[in-house]
VEXBA-515248 format. One record per residue (C-alpha): residue in one letter; residue number from 0; x, y, z. Coordinates in nm, 3 decimals. Layout:
<nodes>
  residuo  num       xx       yy       zz
        A  NUM        X        Y        Z
...
</nodes>
This chain:
<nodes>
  residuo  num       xx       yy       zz
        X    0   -0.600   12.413   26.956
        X    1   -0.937   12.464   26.770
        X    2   -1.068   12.533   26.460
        X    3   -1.414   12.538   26.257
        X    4   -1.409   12.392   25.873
        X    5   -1.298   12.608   25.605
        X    6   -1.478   12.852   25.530
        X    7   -1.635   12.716   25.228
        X    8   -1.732   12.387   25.391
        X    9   -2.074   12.355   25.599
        X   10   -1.998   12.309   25.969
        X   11   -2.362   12.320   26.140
        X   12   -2.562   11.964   26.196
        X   13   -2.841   11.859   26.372
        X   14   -3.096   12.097   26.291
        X   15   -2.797   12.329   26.365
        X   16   -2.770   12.282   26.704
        X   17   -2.450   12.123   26.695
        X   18   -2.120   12.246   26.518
        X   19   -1.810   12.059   26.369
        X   20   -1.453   12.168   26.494
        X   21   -1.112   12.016   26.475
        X   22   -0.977   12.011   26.818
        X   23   -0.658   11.871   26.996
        X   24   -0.839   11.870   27.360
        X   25   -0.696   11.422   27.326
        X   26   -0.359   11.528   27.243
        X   27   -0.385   11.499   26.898
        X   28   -0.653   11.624   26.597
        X   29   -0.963   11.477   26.633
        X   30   -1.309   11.575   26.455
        X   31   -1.559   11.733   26.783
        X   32   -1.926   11.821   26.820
        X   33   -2.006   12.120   27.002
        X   34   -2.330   12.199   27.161
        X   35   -2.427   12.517   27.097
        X   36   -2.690   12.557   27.329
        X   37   -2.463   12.434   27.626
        X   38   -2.131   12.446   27.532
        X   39   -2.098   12.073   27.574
        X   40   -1.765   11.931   27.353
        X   41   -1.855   11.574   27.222
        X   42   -1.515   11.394   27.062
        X   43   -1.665   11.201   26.767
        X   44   -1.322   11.017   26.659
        X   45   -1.028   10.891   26.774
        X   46   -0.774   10.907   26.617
        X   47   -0.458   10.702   26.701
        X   48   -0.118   10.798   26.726
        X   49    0.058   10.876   26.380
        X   50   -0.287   10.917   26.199
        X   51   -0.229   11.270   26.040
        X   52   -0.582   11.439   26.034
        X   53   -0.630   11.727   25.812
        X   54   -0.793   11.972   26.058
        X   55   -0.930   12.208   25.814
        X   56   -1.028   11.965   25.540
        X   57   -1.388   11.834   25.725
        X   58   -1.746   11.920   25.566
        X   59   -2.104   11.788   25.721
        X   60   -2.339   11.687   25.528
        X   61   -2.577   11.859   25.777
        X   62   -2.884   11.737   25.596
        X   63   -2.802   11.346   25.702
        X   64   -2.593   11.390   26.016
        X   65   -2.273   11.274   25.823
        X   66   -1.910   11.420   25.814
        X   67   -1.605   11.373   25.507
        X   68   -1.241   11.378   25.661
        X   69   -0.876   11.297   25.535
        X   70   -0.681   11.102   25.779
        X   71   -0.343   10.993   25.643
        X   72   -0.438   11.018   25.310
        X   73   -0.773   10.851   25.349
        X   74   -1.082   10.997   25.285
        X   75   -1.361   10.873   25.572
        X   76   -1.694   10.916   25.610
        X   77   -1.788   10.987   25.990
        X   78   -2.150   10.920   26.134
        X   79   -2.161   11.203   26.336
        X   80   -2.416   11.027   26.597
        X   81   -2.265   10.714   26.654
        X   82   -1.872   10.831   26.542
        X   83   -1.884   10.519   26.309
        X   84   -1.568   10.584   25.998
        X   85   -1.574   10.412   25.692
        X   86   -1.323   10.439   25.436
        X   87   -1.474   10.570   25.097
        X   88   -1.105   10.659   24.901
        X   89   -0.729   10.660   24.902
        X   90   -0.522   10.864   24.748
        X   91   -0.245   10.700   24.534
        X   92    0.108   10.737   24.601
        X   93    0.230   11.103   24.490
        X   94   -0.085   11.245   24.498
        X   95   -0.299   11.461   24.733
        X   96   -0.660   11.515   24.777
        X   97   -0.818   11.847   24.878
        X   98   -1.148   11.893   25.074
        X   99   -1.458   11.703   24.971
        X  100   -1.788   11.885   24.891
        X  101   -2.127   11.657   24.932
        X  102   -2.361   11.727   24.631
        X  103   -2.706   11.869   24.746
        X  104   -2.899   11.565   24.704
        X  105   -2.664   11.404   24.852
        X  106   -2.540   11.162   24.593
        X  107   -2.196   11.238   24.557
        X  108   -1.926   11.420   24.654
        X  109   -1.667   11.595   24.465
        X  110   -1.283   11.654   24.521
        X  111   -0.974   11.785   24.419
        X  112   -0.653   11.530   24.340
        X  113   -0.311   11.721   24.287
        X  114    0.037   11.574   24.190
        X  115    0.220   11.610   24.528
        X  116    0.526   11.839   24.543
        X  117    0.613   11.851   24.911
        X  118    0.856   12.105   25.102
        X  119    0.746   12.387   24.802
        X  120    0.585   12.722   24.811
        X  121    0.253   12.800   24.663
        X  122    0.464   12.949   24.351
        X  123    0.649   12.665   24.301
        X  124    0.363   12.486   24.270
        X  125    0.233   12.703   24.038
        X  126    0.508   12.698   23.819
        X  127    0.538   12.331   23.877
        X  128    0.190   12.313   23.682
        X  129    0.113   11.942   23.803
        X  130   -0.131   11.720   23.713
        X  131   -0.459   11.792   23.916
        X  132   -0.831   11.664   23.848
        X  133   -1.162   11.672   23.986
        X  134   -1.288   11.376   24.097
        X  135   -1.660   11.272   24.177
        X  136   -1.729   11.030   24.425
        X  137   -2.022   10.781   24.420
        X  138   -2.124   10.811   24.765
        X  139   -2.342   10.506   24.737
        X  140   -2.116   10.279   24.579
        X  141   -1.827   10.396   24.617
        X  142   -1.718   10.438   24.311
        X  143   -1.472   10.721   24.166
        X  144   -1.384   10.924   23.857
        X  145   -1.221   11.171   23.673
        X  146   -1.434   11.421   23.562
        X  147   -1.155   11.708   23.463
        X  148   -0.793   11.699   23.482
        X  149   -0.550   11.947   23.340
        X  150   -0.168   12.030   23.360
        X  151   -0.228   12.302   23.623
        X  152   -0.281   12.349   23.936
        X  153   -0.636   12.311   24.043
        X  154   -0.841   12.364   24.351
        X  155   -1.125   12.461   24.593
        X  156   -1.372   12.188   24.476
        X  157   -1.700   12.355   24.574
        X  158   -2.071   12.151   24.509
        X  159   -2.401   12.402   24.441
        X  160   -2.618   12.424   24.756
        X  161   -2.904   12.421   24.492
        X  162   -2.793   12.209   24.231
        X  163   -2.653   11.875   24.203
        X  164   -2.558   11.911   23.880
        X  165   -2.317   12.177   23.894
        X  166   -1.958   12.225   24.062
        X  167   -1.699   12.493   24.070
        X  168   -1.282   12.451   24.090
        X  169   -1.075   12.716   24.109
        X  170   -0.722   12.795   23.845
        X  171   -0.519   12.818   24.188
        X  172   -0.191   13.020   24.255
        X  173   -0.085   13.352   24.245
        X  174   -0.409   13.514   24.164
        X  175   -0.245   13.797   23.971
        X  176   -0.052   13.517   23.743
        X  177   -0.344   13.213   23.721
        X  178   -0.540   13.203   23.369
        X  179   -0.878   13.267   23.505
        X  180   -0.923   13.188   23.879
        X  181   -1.319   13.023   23.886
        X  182   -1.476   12.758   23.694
        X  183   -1.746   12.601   23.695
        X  184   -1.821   12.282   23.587
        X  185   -2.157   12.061   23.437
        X  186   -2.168   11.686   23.612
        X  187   -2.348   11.570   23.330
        X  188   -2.157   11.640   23.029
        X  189   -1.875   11.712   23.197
        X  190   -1.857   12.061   23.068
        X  191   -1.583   12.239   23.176
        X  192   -1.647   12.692   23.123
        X  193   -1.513   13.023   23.276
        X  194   -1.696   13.218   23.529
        X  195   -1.671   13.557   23.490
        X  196   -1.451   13.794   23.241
        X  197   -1.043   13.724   23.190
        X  198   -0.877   13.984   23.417
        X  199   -0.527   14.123   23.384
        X  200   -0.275   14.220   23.651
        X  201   -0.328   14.402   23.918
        X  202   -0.729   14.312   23.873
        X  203   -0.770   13.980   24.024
        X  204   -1.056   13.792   24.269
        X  205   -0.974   13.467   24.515
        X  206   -1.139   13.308   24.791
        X  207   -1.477   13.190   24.568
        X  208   -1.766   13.034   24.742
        X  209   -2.135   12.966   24.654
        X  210   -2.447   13.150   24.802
        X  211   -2.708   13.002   24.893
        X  212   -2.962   13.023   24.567
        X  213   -2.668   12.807   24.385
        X  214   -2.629   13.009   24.122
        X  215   -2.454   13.261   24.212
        X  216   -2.050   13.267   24.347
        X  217   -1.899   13.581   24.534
        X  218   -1.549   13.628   24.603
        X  219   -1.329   13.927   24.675
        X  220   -1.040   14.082   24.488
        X  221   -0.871   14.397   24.332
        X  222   -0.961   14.634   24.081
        X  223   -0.776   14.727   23.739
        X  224   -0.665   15.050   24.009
        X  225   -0.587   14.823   24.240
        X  226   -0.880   14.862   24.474
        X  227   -1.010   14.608   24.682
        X  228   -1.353   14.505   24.582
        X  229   -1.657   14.280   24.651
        X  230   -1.835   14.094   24.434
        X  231   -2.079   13.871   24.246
        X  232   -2.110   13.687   23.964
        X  233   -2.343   13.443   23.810
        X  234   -2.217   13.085   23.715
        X  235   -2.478   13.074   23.398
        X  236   -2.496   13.426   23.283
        X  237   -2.199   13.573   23.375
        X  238   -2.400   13.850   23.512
        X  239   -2.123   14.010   23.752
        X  240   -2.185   14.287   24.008
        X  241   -1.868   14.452   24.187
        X  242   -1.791   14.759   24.477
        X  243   -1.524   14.869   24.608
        X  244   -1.441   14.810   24.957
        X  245   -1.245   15.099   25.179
        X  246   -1.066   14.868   25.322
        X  247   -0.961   14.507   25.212
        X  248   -0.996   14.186   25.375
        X  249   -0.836   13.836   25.447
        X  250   -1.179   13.651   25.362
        X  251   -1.526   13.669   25.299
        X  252   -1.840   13.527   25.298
        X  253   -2.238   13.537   25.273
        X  254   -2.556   13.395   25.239
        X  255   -2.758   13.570   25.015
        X  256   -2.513   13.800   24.888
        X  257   -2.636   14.087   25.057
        X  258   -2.503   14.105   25.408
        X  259   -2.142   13.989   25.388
        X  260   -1.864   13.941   25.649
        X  261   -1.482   13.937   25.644
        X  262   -1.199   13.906   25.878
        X  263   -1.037   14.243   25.780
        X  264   -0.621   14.222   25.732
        X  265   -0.299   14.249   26.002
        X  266   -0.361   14.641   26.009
        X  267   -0.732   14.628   26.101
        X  268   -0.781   14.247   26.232
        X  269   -1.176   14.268   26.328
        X  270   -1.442   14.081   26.189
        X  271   -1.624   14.334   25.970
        X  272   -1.985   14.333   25.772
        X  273   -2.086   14.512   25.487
        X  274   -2.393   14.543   25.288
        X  275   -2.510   14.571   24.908
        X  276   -2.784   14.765   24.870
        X  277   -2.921   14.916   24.539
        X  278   -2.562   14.853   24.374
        X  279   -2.340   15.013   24.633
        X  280   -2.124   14.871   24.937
        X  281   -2.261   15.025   25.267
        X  282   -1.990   14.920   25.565
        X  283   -1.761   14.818   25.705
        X  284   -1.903   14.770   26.030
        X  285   -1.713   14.628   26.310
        X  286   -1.866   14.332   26.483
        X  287   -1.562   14.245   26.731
        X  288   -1.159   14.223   26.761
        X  289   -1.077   13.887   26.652
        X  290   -0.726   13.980   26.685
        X  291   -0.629   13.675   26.469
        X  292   -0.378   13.580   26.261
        X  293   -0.291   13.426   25.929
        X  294    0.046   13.237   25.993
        X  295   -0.085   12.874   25.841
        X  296   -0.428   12.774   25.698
        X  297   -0.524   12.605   26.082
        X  298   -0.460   13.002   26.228
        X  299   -0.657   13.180   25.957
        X  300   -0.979   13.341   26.055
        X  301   -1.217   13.213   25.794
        X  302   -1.571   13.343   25.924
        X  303   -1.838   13.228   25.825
        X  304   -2.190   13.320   25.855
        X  305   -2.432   13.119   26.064
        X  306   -2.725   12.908   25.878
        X  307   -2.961   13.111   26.051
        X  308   -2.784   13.428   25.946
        X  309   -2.762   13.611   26.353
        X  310   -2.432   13.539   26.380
        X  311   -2.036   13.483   26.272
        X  312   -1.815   13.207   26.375
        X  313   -1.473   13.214   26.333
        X  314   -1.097   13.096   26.461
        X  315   -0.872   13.286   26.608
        X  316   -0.515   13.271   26.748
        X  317   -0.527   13.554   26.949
        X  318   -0.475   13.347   27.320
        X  319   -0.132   13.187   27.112
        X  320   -0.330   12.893   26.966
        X  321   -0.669   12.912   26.724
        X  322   -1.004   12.848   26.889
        X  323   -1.320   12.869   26.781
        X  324   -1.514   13.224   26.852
        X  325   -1.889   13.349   26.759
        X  326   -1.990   13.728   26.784
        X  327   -2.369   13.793   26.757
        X  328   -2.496   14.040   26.496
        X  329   -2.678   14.266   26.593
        X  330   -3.052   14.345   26.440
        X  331   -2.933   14.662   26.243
        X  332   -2.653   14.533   26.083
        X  333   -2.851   14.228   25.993
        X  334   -3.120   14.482   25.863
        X  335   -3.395   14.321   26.005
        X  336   -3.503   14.694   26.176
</nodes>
């Protein structure tokens, strides 16, 4: 078993000619290197037996050649050339930490800490409304701190590609039942503020991540109708642009906020692309079968758009375990003719 990061976490390094994975090829999850100009696998850890590695919680930090893992609860920085680990954090007793996010300078890195309530659903969480916080991490010294915390349960930590100032966390839960699903929030004040308008039931959006300018989040969601949309909004103005999608999707994501891919849903399981041009939604265009499934976060497809925008890697568990895939786009749908 396989799988790429999340899709909101950077997975390219090396002047992207290598990519991150998770894989089990030792007999148990360890953080890998693949070549993508060979297809050589390169096992950067090694993990021993009873370390419990998080296999979707990894981000590079492409720009220095550096990776951010959990490992029992332990948050490690990985040298991705040499495989050296250090130990930057650990989480206290009762508490878990959530996917790390490397500023764009570099400087720090930002996480999510959540009041641990295991053997639950994601509703009973909800309900639960523990005690979560954002935490900043001084990735220099090493030193940590609270920058938000509220009685509710908080997630998807997310760090501006542009800006190092600037953050996002998500109101997490049923998205129909949360307060207001994105925030963003100023590292310099500590300024917590909504992004985008309130919405009320059945009109909802989930699965938030940054484009690349770093001012801008998209996300998809449903309509007051319900219909499923795509959109846009902008963390300072609040500037929001929106289209409905034909049909709806698992996950999205994009670079610029113009071409934009998703993993469709059980009914139509392909990897799909659509377009915004002049205000409307032009797709969806099929790029392959993925044939995937969503049974547990490690089997869901979450593709993601190459840095060099040509082409879409993904997981799927269509041979009965998830491994990494990559369709090409093709000139058209790229709209480079």
């Amino acid at each position: 078993p396989s799988n790429h990061p999340y899709f909101t976490n950077p997975g390219w390094f090396d002047d992207n000619r290598q990519l991150l994975i998770a894989s089990d090829r030792t007999g148990r999850t360890d953080l890998a290197a693949l070549d993508l100009a060979n297809g050589d696998l390169r096992t950067i850890t090694a993990c021993t037996p009873g370390e419990e590695h998080a296999p979707y919680h990894i981000t590079a930090d492409a720009a220095r050649n550096l990776a951010y893992i959990w490992v029992s609860g332990r948050m490690e920085r990985v040298d991705l050339m040499s495989g050296e680990r250090t130990v930057l954090y650990v989480s206290p007793h009762g508490w878990k930490g959530g996917m790390l996010n490397v500023t764009c300078d570099g400087s720090r890195g930002a996480f999510g800490l959540v009041e641990t309530h295991d053997g639950v659903t994601l509703e009973e969480r909800f309900a639960a409304r523990p005690t979560s916080r954002v935490m900043l991490l001084d990735l220099a010294t090493g030193e940590v701190e609270v920058v938000h915390e509220r009685d509710c349960l908080l997630g998807h930590v997310n760090t501006s590609p542009a800006d190092p100032h600037v953050i996002s966390f998500c109101h997490e839960g049923p998205w129909t039942r949360v307060e207001h699903r994105i925030w963003a929030l100023d590292l310099r004040d500590g300024k917590a503020w909504k992004v985008g308008p309130d919405l009320h039931a059945p009109a909802c959006v989930g699965h938030e991540y940054w484009l690349a300018d770093g001012h801008r989040i998209a996300y998809h969601g449903f309509d007051e109708v319900p219909r499923p949309v795509l959109g846009i909004v902008d963390v300072h103005t609040g500037e929001r642009s929106e289209a409905h999608q034909p049909v709806k999707t698992k996950h999205s994501h994009s670079l610029d906020g113009e071409l934009i891919v998703g993993d469709g849903s059980e009914t139509r399981p392909y990897i799909l692309a659509w377009r915004f041009r002049d205000g409307d939604l032009e797709g969806p265009w099929p790029l392959c079968r993925h044939g995937g499934g969503w049974s547990e976060q490690r089997r869901h497809v979450h593709p993601r758009i190459s840095p060099d925008g040509r082409s879409v890697v993904f997981t799927s568990d269509a041979a009965g375990h998830p491994e990494v895939y990559s369709v090409e786009m093709t000139e058209w749908v790229r709209g480079d003719e």
